[in-house]
VOGU-3710 file (C-alpha; in Angstrom, 3 decimals, decimal comma):
1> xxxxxxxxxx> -14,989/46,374/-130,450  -15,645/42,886/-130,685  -15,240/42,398/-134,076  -11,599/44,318/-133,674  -10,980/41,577/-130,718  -11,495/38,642/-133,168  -9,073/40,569/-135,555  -6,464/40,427/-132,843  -7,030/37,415/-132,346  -6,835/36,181/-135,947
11> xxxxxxxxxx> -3,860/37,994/-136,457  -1,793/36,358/-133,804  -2,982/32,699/-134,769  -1,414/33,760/-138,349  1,959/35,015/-137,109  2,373/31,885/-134,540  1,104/29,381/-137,849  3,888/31,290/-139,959  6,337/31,017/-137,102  5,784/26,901/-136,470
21> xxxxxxxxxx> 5,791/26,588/-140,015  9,547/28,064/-140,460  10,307/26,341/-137,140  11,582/23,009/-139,094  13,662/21,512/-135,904  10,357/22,715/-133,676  12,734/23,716/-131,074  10,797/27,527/-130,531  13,010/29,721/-131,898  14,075/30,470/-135,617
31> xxxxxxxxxx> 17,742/30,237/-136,837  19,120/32,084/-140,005  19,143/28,633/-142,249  15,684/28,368/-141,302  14,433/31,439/-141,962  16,173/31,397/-145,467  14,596/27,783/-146,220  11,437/29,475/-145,820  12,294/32,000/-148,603  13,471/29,370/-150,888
41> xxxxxxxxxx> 10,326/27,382/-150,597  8,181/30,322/-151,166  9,994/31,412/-154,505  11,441/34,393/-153,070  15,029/34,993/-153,787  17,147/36,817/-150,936  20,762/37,473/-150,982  22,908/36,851/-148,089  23,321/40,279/-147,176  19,753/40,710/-147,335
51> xxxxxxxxxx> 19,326/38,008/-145,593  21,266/38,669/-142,511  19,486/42,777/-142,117  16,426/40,871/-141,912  17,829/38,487/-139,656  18,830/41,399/-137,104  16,099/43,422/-137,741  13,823/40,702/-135,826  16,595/39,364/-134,078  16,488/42,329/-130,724
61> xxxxxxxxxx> 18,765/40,213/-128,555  21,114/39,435/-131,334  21,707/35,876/-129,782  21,339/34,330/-133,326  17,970/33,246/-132,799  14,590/34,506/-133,180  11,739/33,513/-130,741  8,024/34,227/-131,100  8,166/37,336/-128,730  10,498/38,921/-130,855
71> xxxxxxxxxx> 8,330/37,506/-134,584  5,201/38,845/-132,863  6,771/42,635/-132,081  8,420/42,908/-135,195  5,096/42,157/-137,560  2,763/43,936/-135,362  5,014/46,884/-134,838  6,623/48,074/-137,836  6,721/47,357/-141,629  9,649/45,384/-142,742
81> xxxxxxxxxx> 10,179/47,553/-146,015  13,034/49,027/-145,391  14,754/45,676/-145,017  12,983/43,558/-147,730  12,104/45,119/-151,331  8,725/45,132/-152,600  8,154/41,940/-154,313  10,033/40,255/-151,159  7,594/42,019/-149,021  4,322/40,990/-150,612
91> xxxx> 5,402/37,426/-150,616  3,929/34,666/-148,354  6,816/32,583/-146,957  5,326/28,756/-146,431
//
């Protein structure tokens, strides 16, 4: 048990280090130009269209913005492959 509570615990410090590091303007929340920065810089190219399903699949409030709560459910929750392809999906996003 412990060593699946320091798992947990590892997990989340990656998803809020990948979230601060897409957060450019370090305002808390994640905006579509941001989010597709991060995809440039890691090599990965997304079209626009592909782009924006991602963008709503994480988006839940659809207020144009993504916070943590809503970064943290989406990679804990579900797999993003129908949204991204398979090389997208395997790709680290600095």
């Amino acid at each position: 048990m412990k060593e699946f509570c320091k798992f947990c615990q590892e997990t989340e410090k990656e998803l809020w280090t990948l979230f601060t590091s897409i957060d450019k303007d370090k305002n808390g929340r994640l905006d579509k130009s941001e989010l597709a920065s991060a995809f440039e810089r890691s090599g990965v190219g997304v079209s626009n269209a592909r782009l924006d399903r991602f963008f709503s699949y994480i988006d839940k409030d659809h207020d144009g913005l993504i916070d943590y709560n809503e970064w943290r459910g989406t990679f804990q929750s579900s797999p993003t492959s129908s949204v991204i392809n398979d090389s997208e999906q395997h790709a680290h996003i600095p």
